[in-house]
Structure formats: C-alpha cells, structure tokens
DOKOL-802862 format. One record per residue (C-alpha): residue in one letter; y, z negated, x. Coordinates in nm, 2 decimals, decimal comma. Example, Ala and Ser with C-alpha at 12.3 -4.5 7.8 and 13.67 -1.06 7.14 Angstrom:
BEGIN
<r A; <-0,45; -0,78; 1,23>>
<r S; <-0,11; -0,71; 1,37>>
END
This chain:
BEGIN
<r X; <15,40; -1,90; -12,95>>
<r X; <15,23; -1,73; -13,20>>
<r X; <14,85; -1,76; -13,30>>
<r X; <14,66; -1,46; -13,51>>
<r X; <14,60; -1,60; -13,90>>
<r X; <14,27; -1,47; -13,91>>
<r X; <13,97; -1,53; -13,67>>
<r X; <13,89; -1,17; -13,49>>
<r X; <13,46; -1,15; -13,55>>
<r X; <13,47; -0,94; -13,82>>
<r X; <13,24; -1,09; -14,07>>
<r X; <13,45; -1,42; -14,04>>
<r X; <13,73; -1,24; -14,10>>
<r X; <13,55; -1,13; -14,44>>
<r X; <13,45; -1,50; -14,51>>
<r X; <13,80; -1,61; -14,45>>
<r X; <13,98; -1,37; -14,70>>
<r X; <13,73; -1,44; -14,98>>
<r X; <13,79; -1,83; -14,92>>
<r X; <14,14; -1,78; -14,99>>
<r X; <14,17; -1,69; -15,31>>
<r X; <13,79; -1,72; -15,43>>
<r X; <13,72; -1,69; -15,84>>
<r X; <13,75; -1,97; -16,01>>
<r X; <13,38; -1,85; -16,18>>
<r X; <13,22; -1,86; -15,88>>
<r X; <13,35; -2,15; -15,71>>
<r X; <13,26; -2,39; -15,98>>
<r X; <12,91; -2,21; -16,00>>
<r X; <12,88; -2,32; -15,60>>
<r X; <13,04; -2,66; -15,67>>
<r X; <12,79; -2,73; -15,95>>
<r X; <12,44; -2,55; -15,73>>
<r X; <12,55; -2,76; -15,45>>
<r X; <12,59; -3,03; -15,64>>
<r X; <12,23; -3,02; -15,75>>
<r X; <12,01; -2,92; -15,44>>
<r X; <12,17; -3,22; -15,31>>
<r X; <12,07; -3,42; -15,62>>
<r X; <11,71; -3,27; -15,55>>
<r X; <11,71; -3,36; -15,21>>
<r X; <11,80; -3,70; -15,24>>
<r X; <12,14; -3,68; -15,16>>
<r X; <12,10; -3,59; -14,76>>
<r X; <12,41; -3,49; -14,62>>
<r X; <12,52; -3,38; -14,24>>
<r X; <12,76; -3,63; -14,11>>
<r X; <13,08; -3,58; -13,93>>
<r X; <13,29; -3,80; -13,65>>
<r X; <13,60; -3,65; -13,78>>
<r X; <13,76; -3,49; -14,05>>
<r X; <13,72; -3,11; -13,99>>
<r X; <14,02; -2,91; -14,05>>
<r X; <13,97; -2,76; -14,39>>
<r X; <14,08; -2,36; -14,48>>
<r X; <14,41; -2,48; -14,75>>
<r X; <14,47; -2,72; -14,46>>
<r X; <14,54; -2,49; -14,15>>
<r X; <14,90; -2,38; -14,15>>
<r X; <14,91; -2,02; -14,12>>
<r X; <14,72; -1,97; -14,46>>
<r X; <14,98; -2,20; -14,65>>
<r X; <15,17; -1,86; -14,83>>
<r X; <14,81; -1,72; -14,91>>
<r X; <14,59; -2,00; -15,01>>
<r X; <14,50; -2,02; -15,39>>
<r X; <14,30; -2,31; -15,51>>
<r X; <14,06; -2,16; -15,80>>
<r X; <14,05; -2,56; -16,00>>
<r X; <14,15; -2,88; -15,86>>
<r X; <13,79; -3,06; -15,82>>
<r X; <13,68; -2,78; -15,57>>
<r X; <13,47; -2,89; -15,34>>
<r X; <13,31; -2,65; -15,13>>
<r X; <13,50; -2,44; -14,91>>
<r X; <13,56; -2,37; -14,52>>
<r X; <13,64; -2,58; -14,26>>
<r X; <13,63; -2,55; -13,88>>
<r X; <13,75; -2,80; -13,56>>
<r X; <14,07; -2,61; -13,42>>
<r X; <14,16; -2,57; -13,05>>
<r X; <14,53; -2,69; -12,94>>
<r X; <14,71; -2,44; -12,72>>
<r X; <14,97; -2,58; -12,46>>
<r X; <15,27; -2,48; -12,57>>
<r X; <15,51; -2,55; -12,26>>
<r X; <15,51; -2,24; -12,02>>
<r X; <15,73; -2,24; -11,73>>
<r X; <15,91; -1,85; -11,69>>
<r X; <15,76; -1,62; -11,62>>
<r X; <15,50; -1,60; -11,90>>
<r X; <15,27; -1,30; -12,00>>
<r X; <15,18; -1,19; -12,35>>
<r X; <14,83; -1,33; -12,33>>
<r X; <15,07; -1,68; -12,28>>
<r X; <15,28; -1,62; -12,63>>
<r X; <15,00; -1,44; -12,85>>
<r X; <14,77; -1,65; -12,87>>
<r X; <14,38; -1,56; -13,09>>
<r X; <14,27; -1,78; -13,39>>
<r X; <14,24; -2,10; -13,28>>
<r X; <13,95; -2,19; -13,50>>
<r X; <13,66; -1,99; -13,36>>
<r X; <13,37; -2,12; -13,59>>
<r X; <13,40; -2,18; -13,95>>
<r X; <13,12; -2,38; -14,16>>
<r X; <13,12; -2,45; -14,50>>
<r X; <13,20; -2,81; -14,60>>
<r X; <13,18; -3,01; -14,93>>
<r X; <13,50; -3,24; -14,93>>
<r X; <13,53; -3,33; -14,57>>
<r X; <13,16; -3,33; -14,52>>
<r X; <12,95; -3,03; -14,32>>
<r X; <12,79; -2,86; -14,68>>
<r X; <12,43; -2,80; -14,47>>
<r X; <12,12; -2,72; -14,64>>
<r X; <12,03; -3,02; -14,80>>
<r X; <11,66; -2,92; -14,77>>
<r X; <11,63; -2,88; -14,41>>
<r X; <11,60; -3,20; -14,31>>
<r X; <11,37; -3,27; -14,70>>
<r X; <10,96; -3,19; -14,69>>
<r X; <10,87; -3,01; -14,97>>
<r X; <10,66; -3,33; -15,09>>
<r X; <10,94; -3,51; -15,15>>
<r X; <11,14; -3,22; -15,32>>
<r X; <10,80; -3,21; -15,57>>
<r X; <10,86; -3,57; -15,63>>
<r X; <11,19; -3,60; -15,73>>
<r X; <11,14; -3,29; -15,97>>
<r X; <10,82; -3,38; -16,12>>
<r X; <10,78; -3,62; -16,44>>
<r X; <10,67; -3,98; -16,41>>
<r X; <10,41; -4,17; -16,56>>
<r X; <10,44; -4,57; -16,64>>
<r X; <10,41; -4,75; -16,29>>
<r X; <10,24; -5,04; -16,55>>
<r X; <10,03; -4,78; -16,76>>
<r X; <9,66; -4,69; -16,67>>
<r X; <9,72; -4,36; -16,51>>
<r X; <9,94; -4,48; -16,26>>
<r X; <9,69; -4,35; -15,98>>
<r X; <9,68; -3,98; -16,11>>
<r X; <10,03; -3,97; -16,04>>
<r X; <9,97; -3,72; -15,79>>
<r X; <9,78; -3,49; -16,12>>
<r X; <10,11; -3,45; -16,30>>
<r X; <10,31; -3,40; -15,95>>
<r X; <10,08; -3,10; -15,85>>
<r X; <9,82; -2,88; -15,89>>
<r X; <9,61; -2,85; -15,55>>
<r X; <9,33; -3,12; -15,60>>
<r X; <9,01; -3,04; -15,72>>
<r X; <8,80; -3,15; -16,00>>
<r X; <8,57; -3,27; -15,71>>
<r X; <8,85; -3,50; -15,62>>
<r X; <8,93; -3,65; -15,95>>
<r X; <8,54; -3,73; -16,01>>
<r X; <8,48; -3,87; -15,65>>
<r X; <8,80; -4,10; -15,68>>
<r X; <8,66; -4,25; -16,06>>
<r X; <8,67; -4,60; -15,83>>
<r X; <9,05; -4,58; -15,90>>
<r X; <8,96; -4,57; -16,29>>
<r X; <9,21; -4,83; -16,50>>
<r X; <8,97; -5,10; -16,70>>
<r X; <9,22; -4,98; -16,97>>
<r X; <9,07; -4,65; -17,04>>
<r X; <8,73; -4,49; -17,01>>
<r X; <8,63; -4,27; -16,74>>
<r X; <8,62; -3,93; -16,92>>
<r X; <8,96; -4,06; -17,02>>
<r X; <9,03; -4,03; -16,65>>
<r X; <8,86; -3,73; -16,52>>
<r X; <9,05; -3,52; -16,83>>
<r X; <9,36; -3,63; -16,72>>
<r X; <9,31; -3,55; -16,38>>
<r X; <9,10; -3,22; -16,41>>
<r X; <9,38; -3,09; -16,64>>
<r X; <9,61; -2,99; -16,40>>
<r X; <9,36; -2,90; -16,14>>
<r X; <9,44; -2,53; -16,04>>
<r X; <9,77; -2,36; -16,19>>
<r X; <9,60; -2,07; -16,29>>
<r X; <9,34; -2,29; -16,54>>
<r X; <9,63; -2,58; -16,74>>
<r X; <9,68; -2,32; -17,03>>
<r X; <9,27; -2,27; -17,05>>
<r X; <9,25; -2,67; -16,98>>
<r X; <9,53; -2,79; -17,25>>
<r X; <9,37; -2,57; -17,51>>
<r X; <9,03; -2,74; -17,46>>
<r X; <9,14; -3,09; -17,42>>
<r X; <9,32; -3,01; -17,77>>
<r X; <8,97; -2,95; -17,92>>
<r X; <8,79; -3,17; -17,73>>
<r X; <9,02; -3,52; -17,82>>
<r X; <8,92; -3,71; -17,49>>
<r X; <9,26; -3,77; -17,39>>
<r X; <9,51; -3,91; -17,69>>
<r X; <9,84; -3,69; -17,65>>
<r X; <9,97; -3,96; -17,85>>
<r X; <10,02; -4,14; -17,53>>
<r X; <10,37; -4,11; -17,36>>
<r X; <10,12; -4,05; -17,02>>
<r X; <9,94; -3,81; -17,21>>
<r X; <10,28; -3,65; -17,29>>
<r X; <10,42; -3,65; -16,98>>
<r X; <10,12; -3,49; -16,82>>
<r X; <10,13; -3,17; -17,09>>
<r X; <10,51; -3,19; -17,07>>
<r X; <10,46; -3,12; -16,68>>
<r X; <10,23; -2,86; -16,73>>
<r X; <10,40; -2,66; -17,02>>
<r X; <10,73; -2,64; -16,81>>
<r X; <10,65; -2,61; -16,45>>
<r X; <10,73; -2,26; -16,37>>
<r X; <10,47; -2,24; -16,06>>
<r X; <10,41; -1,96; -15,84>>
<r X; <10,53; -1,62; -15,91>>
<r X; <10,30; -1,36; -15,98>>
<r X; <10,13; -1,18; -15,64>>
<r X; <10,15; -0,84; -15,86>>
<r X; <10,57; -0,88; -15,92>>
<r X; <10,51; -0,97; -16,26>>
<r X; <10,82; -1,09; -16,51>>
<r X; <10,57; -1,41; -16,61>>
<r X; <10,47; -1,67; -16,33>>
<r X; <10,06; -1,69; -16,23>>
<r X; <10,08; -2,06; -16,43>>
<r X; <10,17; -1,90; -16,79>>
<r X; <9,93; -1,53; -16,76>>
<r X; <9,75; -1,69; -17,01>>
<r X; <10,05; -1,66; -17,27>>
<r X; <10,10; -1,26; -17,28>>
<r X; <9,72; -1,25; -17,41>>
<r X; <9,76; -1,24; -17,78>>
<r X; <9,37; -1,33; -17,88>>
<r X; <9,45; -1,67; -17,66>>
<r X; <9,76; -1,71; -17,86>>
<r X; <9,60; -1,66; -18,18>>
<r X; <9,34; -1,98; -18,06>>
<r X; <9,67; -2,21; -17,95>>
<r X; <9,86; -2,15; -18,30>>
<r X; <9,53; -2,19; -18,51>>
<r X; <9,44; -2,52; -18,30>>
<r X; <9,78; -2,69; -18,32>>
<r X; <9,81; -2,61; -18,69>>
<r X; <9,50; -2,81; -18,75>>
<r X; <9,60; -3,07; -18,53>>
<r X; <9,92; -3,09; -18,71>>
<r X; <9,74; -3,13; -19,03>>
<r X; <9,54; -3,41; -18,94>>
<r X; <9,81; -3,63; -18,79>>
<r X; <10,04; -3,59; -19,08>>
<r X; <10,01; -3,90; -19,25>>
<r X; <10,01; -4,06; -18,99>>
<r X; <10,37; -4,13; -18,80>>
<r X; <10,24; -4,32; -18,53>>
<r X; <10,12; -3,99; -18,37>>
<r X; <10,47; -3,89; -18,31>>
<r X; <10,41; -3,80; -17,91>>
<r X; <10,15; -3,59; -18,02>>
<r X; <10,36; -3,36; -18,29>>
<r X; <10,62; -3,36; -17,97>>
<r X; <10,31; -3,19; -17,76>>
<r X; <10,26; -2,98; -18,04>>
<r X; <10,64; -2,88; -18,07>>
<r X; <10,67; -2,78; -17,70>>
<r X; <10,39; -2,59; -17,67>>
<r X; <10,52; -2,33; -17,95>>
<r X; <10,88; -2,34; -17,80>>
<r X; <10,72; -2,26; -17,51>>
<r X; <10,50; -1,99; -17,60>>
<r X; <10,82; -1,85; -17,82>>
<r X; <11,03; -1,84; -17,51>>
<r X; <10,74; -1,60; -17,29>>
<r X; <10,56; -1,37; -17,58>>
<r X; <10,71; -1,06; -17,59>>
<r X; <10,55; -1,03; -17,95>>
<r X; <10,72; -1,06; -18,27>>
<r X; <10,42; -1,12; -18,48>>
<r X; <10,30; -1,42; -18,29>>
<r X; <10,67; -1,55; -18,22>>
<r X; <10,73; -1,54; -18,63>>
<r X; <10,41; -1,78; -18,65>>
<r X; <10,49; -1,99; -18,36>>
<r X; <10,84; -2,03; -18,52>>
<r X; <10,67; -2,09; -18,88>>
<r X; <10,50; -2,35; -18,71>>
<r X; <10,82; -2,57; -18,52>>
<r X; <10,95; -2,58; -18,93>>
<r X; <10,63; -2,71; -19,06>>
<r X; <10,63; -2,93; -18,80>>
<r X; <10,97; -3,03; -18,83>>
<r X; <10,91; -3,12; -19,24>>
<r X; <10,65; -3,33; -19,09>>
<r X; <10,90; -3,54; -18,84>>
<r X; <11,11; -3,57; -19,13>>
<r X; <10,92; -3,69; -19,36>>
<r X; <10,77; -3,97; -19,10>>
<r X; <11,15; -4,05; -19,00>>
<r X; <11,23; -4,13; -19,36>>
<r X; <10,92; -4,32; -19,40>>
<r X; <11,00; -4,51; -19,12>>
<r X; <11,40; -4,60; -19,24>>
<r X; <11,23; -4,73; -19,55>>
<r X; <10,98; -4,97; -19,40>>
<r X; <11,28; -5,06; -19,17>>
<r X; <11,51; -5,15; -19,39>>
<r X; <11,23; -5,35; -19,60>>
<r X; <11,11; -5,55; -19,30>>
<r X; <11,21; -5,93; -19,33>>
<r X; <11,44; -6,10; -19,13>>
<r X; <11,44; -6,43; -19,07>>
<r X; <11,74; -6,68; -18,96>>
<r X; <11,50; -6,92; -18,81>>
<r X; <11,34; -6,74; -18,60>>
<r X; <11,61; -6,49; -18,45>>
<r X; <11,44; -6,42; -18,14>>
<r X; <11,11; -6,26; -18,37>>
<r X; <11,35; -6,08; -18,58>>
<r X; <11,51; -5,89; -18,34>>
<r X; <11,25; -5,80; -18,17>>
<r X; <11,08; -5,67; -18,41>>
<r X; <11,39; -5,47; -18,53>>
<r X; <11,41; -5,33; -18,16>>
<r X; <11,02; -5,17; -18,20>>
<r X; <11,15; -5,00; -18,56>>
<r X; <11,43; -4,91; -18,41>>
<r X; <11,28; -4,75; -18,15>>
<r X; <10,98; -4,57; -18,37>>
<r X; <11,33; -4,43; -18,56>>
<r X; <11,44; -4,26; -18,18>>
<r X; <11,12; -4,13; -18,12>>
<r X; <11,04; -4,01; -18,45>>
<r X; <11,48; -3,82; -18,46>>
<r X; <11,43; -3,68; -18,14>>
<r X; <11,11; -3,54; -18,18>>
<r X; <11,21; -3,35; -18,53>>
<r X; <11,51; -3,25; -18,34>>
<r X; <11,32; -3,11; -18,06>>
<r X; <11,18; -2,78; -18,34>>
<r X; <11,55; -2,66; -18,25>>
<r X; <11,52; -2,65; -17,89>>
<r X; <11,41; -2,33; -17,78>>
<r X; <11,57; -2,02; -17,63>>
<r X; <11,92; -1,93; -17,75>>
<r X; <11,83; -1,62; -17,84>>
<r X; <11,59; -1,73; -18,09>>
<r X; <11,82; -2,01; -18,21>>
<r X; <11,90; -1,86; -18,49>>
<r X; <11,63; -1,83; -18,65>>
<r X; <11,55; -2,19; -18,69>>
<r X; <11,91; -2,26; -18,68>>
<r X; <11,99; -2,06; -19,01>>
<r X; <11,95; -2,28; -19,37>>
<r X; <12,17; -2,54; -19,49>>
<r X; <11,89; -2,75; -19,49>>
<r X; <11,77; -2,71; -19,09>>
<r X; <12,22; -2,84; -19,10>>
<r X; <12,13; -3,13; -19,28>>
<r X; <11,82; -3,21; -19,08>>
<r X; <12,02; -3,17; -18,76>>
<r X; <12,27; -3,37; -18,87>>
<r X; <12,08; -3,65; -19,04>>
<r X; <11,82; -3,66; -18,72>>
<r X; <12,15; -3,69; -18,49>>
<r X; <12,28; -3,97; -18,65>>
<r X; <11,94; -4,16; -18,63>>
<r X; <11,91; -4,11; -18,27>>
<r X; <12,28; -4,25; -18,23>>
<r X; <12,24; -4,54; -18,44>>
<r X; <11,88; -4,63; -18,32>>
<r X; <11,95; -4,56; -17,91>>
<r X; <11,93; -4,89; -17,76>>
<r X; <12,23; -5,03; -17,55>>
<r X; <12,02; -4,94; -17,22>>
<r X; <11,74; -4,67; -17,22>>
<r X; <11,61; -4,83; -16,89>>
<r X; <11,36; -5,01; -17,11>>
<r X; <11,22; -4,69; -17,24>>
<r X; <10,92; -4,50; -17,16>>
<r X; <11,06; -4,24; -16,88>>
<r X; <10,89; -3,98; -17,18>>
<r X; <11,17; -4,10; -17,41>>
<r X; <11,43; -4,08; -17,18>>
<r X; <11,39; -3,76; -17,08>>
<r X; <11,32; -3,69; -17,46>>
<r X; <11,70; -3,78; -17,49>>
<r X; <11,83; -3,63; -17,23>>
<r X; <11,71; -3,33; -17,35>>
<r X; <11,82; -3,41; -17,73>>
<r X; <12,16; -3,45; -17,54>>
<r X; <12,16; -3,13; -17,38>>
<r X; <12,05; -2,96; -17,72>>
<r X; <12,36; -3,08; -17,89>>
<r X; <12,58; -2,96; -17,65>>
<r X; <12,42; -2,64; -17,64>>
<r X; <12,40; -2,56; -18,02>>
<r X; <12,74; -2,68; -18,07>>
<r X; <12,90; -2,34; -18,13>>
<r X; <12,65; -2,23; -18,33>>
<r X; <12,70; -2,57; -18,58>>
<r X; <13,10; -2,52; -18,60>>
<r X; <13,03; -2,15; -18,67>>
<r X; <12,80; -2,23; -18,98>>
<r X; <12,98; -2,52; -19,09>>
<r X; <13,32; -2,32; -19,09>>
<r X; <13,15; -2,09; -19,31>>
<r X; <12,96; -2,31; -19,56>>
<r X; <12,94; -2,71; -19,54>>
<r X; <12,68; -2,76; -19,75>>
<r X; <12,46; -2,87; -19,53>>
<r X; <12,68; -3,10; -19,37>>
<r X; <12,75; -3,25; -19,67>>
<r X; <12,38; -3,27; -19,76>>
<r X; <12,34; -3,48; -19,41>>
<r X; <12,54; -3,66; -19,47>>
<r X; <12,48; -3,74; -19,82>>
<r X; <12,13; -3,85; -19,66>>
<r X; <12,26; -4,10; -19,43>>
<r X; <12,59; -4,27; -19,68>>
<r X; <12,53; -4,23; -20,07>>
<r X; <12,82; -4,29; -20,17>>
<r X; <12,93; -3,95; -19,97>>
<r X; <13,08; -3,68; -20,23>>
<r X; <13,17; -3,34; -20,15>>
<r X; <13,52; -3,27; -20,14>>
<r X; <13,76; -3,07; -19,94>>
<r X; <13,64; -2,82; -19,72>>
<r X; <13,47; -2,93; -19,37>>
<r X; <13,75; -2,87; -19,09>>
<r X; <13,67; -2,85; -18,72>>
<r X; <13,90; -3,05; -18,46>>
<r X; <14,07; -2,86; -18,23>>
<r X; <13,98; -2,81; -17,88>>
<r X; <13,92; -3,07; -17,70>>
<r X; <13,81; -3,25; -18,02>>
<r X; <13,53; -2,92; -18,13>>
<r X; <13,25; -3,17; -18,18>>
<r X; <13,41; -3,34; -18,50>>
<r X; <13,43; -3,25; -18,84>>
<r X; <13,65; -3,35; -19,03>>
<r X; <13,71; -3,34; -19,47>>
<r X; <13,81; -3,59; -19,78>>
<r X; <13,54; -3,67; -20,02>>
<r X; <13,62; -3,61; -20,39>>
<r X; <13,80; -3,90; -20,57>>
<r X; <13,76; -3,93; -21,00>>
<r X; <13,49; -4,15; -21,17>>
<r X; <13,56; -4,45; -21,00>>
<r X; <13,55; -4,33; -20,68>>
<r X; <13,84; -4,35; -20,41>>
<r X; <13,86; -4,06; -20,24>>
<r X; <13,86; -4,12; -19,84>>
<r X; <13,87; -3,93; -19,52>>
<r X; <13,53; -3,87; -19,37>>
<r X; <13,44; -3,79; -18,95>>
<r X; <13,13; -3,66; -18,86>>
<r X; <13,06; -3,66; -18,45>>
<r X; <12,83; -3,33; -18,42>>
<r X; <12,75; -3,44; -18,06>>
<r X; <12,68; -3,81; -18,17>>
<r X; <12,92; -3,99; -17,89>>
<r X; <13,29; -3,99; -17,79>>
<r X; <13,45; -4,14; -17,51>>
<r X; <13,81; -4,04; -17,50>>
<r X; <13,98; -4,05; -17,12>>
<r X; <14,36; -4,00; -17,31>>
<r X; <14,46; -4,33; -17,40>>
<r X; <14,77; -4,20; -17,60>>
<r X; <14,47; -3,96; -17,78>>
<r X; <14,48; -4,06; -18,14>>
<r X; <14,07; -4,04; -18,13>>
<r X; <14,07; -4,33; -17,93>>
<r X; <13,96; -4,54; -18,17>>
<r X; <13,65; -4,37; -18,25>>
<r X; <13,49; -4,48; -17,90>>
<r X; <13,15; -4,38; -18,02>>
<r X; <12,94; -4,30; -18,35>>
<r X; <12,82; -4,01; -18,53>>
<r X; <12,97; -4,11; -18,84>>
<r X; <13,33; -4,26; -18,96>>
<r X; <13,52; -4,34; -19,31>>
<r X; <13,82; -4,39; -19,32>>
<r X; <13,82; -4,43; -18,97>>
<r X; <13,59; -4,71; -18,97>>
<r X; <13,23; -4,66; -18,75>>
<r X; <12,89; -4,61; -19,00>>
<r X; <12,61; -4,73; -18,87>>
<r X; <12,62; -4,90; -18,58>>
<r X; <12,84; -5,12; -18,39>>
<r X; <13,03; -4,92; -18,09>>
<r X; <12,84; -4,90; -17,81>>
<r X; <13,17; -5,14; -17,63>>
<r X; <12,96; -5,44; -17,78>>
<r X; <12,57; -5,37; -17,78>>
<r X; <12,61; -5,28; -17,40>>
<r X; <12,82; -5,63; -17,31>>
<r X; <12,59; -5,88; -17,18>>
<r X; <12,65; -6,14; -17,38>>
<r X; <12,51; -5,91; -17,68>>
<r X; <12,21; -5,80; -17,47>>
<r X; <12,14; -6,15; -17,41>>
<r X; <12,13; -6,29; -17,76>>
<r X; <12,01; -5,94; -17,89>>
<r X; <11,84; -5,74; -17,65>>
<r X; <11,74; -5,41; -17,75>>
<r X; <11,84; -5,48; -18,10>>
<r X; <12,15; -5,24; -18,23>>
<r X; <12,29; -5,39; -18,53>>
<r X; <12,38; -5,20; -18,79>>
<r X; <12,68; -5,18; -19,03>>
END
C-alpha cells in the first residue's frame, strides 16, 4: 500500500514543506515568542489525551526531515488515520494508493497543542502579570490598580481617599494616584509632581510608579504616528527643554545626599528614555550630558558609602546586630552600583557615546563588581524595585558585552583603572587578553612583578557570574565572582556558601567578604 507524503489541501502542503527543513533563525525566534506569551499568560496550555504524532515523527518524511537545533520545540503535529492493510484480490487503485493519512496538522510545542495562550487569558490579567508591583506591606498597596493602568479618573482617586494609608498624607495619595490618570497626561503629570515634591521619588513605590509610566508603550497613535499617544509629549522640544532643566536642578539638590538614590534612578530613566524617542541631536547631547553628571554623582555616593562600610564596627558579642547591620550597607552598596550603572542603559545605538572613555570602563567595571559582591544570597527579600533594578543591570551586561571586549582589546586602561579601584595592590602589566568563546566574558592578564611585588595572574568576570555546566572545563573553579588572583575569588565568598542554609541561617542577608 502506499500513502501520499504530503497532505493534498494546498496551503498544508505549503506548511508542511517549510516544517521540514525550517531556518534555524526563525525557529528559535518562535521557540523563544512562544516561550514568552506563555510566560505572559500564566503558563495556560491546551491539553492533550495522547501524544499527537509529531512532523520528524511520521515515517514518510524520515529522508527529508532536518531538525534546525536540538531544543526545538515548536513544530507540527497531527492524529493519523490507520489504513487496513489486508485486501482480499481483486483490489482497485483507490485500495493500494492511499491520500495522507494525517488530514489536519496543528502546531504543537513538545507534545503539547501550541494554542494561543491568550485565548483562554482576559486582558486584566495579561495587564497584571506585565505591570510593576508595589510593596503588598507599603502604604500604596491600594493604588495598585494606578501603576497597573491608566483608565480611572482623578474623581476616583479623590472619592476613594477612605483607602488613604495612616503612613502618608492624603495629597501623598491623591498625587500618586492622579499621576497615571489618563495616558495622554503622565509626561505633563511627572513633570509637575517633579516641581511640586508631594510625592518623594525617593520611595521604591514612588519609583515603581514613574518606572511604569516612563516605559509603558500605551496605545498607538490614532494618526499612524512612529511615537505612541502616551510619549507625544517627548517630540515637543520646548517640553523637553522644561524636563532637562528640572531634573538638573533636582539632581543638584540631592547630591550630597546618597540616601536619595531611587530618586537619581527616576532621574536616569527619564533622560534614557527621552534619548531613546527625540529625534533631536541637540536635546539628545544634553540628555546624554546629563546621564554622566549623574553618573559622577552615583559614584561618588557609592564610594562614600564603601568607606562608611568598611568603618562601621563589628561586634563579636552581638553577631546577630552586626550582621544585620552589614546586610542594610550592603544593600545601600547594590542600590547605589546599580543605579550608576543604569547611565549606560539606553539604546544600542547611542551606546557609544556614554560607552567611550576609559574612565566610563573603569566605572563599569568597578560598579559591576560592587553589585556582585554586595547581591544578597536571595533577592526575594528585596524591594520588587531592586529586583527588577538587577534584572535589568543583568540584561545590560550581557548586552554591552561586545562592546567592553572590543575596547578592552584595544586599550586596557580602563580595566586596569577598575580594577585598581577595587584591589590596590593591582599593577598593570601584561596586556588584557579576552577568553575564547565560550569563556568571552573574562579577561584575563599578569600584573607587573619588581619592587617587592610578585607578579600574579589576574581574572576579571565582565558579566559578574559564572556557572560552568563542563565539569572537565578548567573554569570550573571559578563558580562565581567578578574578580580572581591567582585563581583565588576577591571579594566575596562564592555564591555555593552564602546561598546554603546553614549560612542564611547564622548570616542571613549578610555576604561576607574576603
């Protein structure tokens, strides 16, 4: 008997053929969107009785099949009809020529129907699980709904001031909430809560709620505009001219101060924000004049902060105290390094230009290696602001990474200056070498030797962590850190021991440092 390979509708004939030999490119760019709408949608998948019979599985495409990489996940699949194949003489074509015997293919991911994982998802919940969170414990717990959206009316938030916190003020609350009210107005609304100081955006809420508001794309334009409705407001230069001279004076007056670091991070993403939508040079220079003004600010605060930290008592008999107290300095360090670190995180294309000094290297670098030693061994305990601060600072590395080899293949200077900042006794020797691939995140050189000095082999982890799934990979020993001599971790104990629970009982938060 013989069965036709391909199915005879014409467009699933199409489908088929693609599906067996589909680009690699595009089948991990499916994989990975599928990956995330399901993510979004709170993982809802169909369910199936039975395995369906997958495309590589079905016999007749066994000499055609290619599969583009090995985790593939999403492909076609389809139930298949048997065919009796005993016939008793005489027997007719239609008997021995049999059509495809899977009539309708789906797509599946694994062995599971791949269905629209927002069918069966409201668009409420879809705005919940993308939208930023405020502390379930904090005072603004009941304007959740103001970050999440921006269809209730000022009417609302001042006819629901019964809900008001004892923790902060009414015009506290009726800011918060009116700031969000109507996408068209948070531009207009951020700009006069900025002059106005009711609400503190040294507040992680605070934060969260300009965060929200800054990077929510909204609706698109109903004249087919490149710029959504929510961000109009940014392709008015007078407007612009009012942000940049407002934050620079906010920036001025929370400079000695580095307990407003949430507030410098509002600052920051408001003029990487406005960078990535002007289509004017000018203003983008003094936006971008700005993020390095503000990052001398973060830096000097984070080195402020080290020194205090490293001053602060401890005391044997009253361990409990001590670390504690380690854990909050520890933790101003993180917020403090990953706000200085956010001035490089804006478009790629603009990268460059705050990417470009040995100096912005050694700031990088140094702000890197703070994060790293000062991350606590969970970040559950953080403010969901911090967390998704890190996240981000993650996500930066990553990204900028080619961009860090390139420079520091060409001069190391800065690295060495970074460096220098975090271990004096760092010298500047040989000439920085980059691992090869799969090892591109570290640097490796030797420091000088003479003077009494030994020389000694120096690793610096551009990306901060390293988990290595080769056991026989001679990098296995550097399990985590930013920083190794002679092979040896800098700063921190591996992340093997803070995150065992007999350290998080005696220590907590705590990191110890080396």
């Amino acid at each position: 008997m013989f069965e036709s390979p391909i199915p005879e509708n014409e467009e699933t004939q199409k489908c088929v053929v693609f599906e067996l030999q589909p680009p690699k490119e595009f089948s991990i760019w499916r994989d990975i969107t599928s990956t995330v709408l399901s993510i979004c949608s709170g993982g809802v998948k169909s369910t199936t009785s039975n395995k369906p019979l997958r495309i590589d599985s079905y016999y007749g495409n066994s000499n055609h099949i290619v599969i583009p990489y090995p985790a593939q996940r999403i492909t076609l699949a389809g139930w298949k009809k048997c065919y009796e194949s005993a016939h008793s003489a005489p027997v007719s074509i239609d008997d021995v020529i049999k059509p495809h015997s899977i009539s309708t293919y789906q797509p599946v991911d694994e062995y599971t129907w791949a269905a629209n994982p927002f069918r069966s998802t409201s668009p409420d919940h879809i705005r919940t699980v993308c939208s930023m969170k405020v502390d379930p414990r904090g005072p603004y717990v009941s304007l959740q709904y103001a970050v999440s959206d921006t269809t209730h009316t000022s009417n609302q938030i001042i006819a629901s001031q019964n809900e008001c916190s004892f923790d902060i003020t009414l015009h506290d609350y009726e800011a918060f909430g009116h700031l969000r009210a109507g996408h068209k107005m948070q531009w207009r609304n951020m700009l006069r809560e900025l002059r106005r100081q009711v609400l503190s955006i040294s507040n992680h809420d605070v934060h969260i709620l300009f965060l929200q508001a800054i990077w929510q794309a909204g609706p698109r334009a109903h004249d087919h505009t490149w710029y959504r409705e929510a961000h109009r407001d940014l392709t008015e230069r007078d407007f612009l001219k009012d942000v940049h001279s407002e934050i620079s004076e906010i920036l001025k007056g929370i400079k000695p101060s580095w307990n407003r670091a949430y507030a410098c991070g509002v600052l920051i993403t408001i003029a990487a924000r406005i960078i990535s939508i002007t289509d004017a040079a000018e203003i983008r220079g003094q936006f971008a004049q700005f993020l390095r003004d503000a990052r001398r600010v973060a830096h000097t605060w984070l080195k402020e902060i080290m020194a205090q930290c490293d001053k602060s008592p401890s005391s044997d008999s009253r361990k409990d105290e001590s670390a504690n107290e380690m854990a909050k300095w520890q933790r101003h360090i993180l917020l403090v390094a990953m706000v200085c670190r956010s001035t490089f995180n804006v478009d790629d294309s603009f990268a460059d230009t705050l990417l470009s000094s040995s100096e912005d290297i050694a700031t990088f670098a140094e702000c890197g290696h703070a994060i790293h030693t000062s991350k606590p061994p969970s970040l559950d305990n953080l403010p969901f602001a911090m967390r998704a601060m890190y996240h981000r600072d993650q996500l930066l590395a990553v990204r900028l990474l080619p961009k860090l080899v390139d420079r520091i293949k060409h001069c190391g200077k800065g690295l060495d200056d970074g460096i220098y900042t975090i271990w004096k006794g760092h010298t500047k020797g040989q000439k920085w070498a980059v691992l090869p691939v799969p090892h591109e995140r570290w640097c490796a050189a030797r420091t000088k030797g003479g003077d009494g000095r030994v020389s000694v082999e120096v690793h610096f982890n551009l990306l901060g962590e390293h988990i290595s799934p080769n056991p026989n990979d001679l990098l296995t020993c550097i399990q985590d850190g930013s920083l190794y001599v002679n092979d040896k971790t800098f700063g921190k104990l591996p992340d093997v021991y803070t995150e065992h629970p007999t350290y998080r009982r005696v220590f907590g938060d705590s990191v110890s440092l080396l």
